[in-house]
C-alpha positions as CSV (number, residue, x, y, z in Angstrom):
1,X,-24.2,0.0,-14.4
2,X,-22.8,-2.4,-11.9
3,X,-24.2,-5.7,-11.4
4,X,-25.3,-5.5,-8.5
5,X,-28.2,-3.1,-6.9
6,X,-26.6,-2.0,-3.7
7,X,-28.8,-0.9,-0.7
8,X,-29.3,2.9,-0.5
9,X,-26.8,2.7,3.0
10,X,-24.2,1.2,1.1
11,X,-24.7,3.8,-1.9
12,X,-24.1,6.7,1.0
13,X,-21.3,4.8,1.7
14,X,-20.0,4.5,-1.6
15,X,-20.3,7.7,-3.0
16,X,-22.6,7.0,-5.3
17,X,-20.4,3.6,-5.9
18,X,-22.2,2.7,-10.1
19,X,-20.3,4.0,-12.8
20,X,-20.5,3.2,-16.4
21,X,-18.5,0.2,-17.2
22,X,-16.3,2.0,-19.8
23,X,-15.3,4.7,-16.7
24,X,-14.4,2.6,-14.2
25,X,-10.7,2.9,-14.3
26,X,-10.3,1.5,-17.5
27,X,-6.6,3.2,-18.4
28,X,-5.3,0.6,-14.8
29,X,-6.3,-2.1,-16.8
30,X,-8.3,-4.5,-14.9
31,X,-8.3,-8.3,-15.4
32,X,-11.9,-8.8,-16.4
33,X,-12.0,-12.4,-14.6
34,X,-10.0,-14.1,-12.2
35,X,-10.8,-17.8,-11.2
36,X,-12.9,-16.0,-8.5
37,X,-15.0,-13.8,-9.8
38,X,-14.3,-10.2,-11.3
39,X,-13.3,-6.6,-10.1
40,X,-15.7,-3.1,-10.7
41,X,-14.0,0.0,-9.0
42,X,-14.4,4.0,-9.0
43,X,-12.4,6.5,-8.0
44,X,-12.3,5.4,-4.3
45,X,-14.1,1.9,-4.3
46,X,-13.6,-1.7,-5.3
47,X,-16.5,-4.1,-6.0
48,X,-14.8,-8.0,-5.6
49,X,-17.4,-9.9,-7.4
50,X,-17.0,-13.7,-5.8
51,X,-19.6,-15.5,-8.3
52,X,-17.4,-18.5,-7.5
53,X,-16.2,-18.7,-4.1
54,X,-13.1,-20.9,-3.3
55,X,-13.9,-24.5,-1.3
56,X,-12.1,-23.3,1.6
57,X,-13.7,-19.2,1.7
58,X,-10.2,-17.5,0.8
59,X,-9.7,-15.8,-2.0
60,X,-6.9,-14.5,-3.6
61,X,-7.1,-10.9,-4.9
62,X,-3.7,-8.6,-6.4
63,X,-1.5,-6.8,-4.1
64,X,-2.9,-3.0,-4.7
65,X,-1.0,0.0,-4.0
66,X,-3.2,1.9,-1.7
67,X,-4.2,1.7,1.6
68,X,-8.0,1.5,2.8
69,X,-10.2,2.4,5.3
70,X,-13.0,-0.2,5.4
71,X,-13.5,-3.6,4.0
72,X,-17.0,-5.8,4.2
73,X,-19.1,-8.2,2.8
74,X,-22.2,-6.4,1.0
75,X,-24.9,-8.9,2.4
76,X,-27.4,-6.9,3.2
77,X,-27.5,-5.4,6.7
78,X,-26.0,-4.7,8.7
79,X,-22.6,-5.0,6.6
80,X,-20.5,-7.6,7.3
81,X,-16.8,-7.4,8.0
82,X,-14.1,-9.4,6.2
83,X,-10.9,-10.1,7.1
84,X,-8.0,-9.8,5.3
85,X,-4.6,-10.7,5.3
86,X,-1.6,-8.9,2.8
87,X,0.9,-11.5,1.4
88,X,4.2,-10.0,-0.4
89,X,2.4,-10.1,-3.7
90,X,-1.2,-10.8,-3.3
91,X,-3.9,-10.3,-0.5
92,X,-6.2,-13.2,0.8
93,X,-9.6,-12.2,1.8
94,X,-11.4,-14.8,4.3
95,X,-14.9,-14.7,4.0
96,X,-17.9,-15.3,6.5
97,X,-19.1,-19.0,6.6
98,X,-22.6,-17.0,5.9
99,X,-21.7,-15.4,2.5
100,X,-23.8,-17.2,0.1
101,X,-23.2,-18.0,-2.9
102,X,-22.0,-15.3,-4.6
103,X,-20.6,-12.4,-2.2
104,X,-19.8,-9.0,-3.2
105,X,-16.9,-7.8,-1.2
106,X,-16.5,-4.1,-0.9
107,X,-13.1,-2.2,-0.4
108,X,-13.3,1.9,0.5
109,X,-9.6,3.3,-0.2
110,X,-7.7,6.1,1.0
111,X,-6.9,6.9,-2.7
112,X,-7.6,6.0,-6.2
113,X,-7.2,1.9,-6.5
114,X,-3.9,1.4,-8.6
115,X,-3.8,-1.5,-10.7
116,X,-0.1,-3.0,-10.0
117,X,0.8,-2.8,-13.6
118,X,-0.2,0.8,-13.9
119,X,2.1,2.4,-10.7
120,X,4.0,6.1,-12.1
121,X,7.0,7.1,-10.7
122,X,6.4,10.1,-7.7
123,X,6.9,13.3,-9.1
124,X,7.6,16.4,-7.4
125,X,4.5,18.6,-5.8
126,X,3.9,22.4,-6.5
127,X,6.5,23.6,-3.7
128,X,8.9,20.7,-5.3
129,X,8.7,18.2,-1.8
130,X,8.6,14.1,-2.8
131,X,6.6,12.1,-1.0
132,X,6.2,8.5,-1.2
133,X,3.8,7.0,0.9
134,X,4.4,3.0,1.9
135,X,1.2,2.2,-0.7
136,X,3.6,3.3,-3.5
137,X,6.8,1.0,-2.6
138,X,7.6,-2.2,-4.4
139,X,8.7,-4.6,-2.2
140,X,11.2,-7.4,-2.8
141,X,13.0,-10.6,-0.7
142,X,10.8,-13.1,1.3
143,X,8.7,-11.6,3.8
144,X,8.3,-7.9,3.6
145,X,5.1,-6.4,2.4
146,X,2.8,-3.4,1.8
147,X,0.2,-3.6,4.9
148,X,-2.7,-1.9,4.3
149,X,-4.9,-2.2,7.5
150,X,-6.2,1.0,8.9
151,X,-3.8,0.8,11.6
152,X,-1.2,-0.1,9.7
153,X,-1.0,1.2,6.2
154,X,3.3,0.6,5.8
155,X,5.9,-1.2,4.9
156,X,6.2,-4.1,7.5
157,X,6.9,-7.6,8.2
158,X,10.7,-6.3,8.0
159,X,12.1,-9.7,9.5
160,X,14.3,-10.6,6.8
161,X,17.6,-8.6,6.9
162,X,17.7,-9.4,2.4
163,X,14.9,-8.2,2.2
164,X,14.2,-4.4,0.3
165,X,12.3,-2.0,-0.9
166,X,11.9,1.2,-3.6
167,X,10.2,4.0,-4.8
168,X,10.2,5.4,-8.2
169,X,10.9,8.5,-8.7
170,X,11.0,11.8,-11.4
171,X,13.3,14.7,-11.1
172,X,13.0,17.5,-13.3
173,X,16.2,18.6,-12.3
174,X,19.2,17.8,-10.1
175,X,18.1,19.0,-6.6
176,X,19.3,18.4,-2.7
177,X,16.7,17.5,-0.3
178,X,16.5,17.0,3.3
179,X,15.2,13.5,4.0
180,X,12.4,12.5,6.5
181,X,10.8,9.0,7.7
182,X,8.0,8.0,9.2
183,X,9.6,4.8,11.0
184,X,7.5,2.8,13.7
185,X,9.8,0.3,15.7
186,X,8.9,-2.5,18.4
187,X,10.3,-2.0,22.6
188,X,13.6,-3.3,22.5
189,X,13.5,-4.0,18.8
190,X,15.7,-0.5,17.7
191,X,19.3,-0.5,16.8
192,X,18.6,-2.1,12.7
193,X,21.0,-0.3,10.2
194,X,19.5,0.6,7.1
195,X,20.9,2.2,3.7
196,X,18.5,5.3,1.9
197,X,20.0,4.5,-1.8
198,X,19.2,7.1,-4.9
199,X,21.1,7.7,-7.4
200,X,24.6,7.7,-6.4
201,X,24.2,8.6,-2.9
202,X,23.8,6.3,0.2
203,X,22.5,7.7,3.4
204,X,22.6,5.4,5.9
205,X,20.9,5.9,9.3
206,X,19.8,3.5,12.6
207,X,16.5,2.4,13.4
208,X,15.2,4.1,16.8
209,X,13.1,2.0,19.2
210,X,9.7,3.6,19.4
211,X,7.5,1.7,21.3
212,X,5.6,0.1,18.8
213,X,6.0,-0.6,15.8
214,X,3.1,1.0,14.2
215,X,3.7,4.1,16.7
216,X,5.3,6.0,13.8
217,X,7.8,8.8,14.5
218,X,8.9,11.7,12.3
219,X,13.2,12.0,12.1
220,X,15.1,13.6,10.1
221,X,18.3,11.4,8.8
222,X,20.2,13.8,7.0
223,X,20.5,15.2,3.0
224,X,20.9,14.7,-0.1
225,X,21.7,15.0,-3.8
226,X,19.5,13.9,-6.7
227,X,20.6,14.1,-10.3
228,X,17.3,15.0,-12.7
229,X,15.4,11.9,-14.5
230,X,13.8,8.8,-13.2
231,X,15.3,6.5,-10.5
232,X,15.1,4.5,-7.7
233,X,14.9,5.2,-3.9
234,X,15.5,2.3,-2.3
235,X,15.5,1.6,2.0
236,X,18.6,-1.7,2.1
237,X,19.3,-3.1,6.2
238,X,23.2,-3.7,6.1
239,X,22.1,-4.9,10.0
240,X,19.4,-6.5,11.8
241,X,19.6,-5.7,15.2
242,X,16.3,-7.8,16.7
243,X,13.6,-9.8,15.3
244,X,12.3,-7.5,12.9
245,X,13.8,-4.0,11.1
246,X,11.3,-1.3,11.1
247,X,7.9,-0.5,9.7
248,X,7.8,2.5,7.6
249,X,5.0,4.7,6.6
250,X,6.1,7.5,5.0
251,X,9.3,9.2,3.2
252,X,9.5,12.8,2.5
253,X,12.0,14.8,0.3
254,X,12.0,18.1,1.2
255,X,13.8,20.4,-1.2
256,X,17.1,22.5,0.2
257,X,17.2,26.3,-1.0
């Protein structure tokens, strides 16, 4: 069982959050310690132990590749809140000045927690449509980054022009597709060109203004053709327009008859 006996709210909560230790995602390969503390998890929940808490309350946890939906201190009740803030390859969680001594942080995802090292290329789905969610994207340059917030849950922080991100993908066989974003973009802030690379195609497309930059919009930038086998899909700017690119939630290959 866990180490810890949660409260029967938090168990409701949890969906019945104690496993076995030798079934809680043990194929993702967990770290068993960090300096911190240690990780427990399930199918939809993480347990951060924090049986040593850092001097200054912020501790450093991996980057995962899902989203989530709530995130609090397990201190009796009523919860507590946490806040946390995604970096490019890590997230810091702050913690209360009331803690104690050692605090159990609890994370509710979306999804399945995903252990970085244990991320599978996106495969096609019954009716042979991709999609690859922002969770899923590996991120690469200086400040761009997986946001997982509630309100957020994309690819953001897109004010580095160098910066990029990919997908993985696995085709079973060569196939066109019509291509669809998600894209969110500030007032004023539209006009960024970008580059959809896969394979040996290059679809390149501008960012429209949409208000907001987490008031995502569905558009349609054009087609495609995808040998079979694995490869990347990668999202390159040639052209920063404003202060920032895009944020991007969402991209969705739908297969051409």
């Amino acid at each position: 069982m866990l180490r810890v006996t949660l409260p029967l709210t938090a168990l409701t909560l949890l969906h019945c959050f104690p496993l076995a230790p030798d079934s809680l995602l043990a194929a993702d390969k967990w770290p068993e310690t960090f300096d911190w503390g240690h990780i427990e998890s399930n199918e939809t929940d993480i347990a951060f132990h924090i049986t040593n808490p850092p001097s200054n309350r912020v501790v450093r946890v991996p980057r995962l590749f899902n989203s989530y939906e709530q995130l609090f201190l397990l201190n009796g009740e009523p919860e507590q809140k946490v806040m946390m803030k995604p970096e490019v390859d890590h997230w810091l969680i702050t913690l209360p000045k009331d803690a104690g001594d050692s605090p159990i942080v609890m994370m509710t995802t979306v999804d399945k927690p995903r252990h970085p090292d244990n991320v599978k290329a996106v495969r096609p789905e019954k009716d042979q449509t991709l999609r690859l969610p922002a969770c899923l994207a590996s991120v690469h340059g200086e400040k761009l980054r997986f946001e997982p917030q509630p309100h957020k849950n994309t690819v953001g922080y897109w004010t580095v022009a160098d910066d990029w991100c990919e997908w993985q993908i696995e085709l079973p066989k060569e196939a066109a597709y019509e291509i669809q974003i998600w894209q969110g973009c500030g007032k004023g802030q539209g006009g960024s060109e970008v580059d959809l690379i896969a394979g040996d195609e290059t679809l390149p497309f501008t960012v429209e203004d949409t208000g907001h930059f987490q008031n995502f919009r569905q558009r349609s930038i054009g087609s495609i053709t995808l040998k079979a086998g694995k490869q990347s899909l990668q999202l390159r700017p040639s052209k920063k327009a404003n202060k920032a690119v895009m944020d991007v939630r969402l991209i969705v290959l739908k297969p051409i008859d």
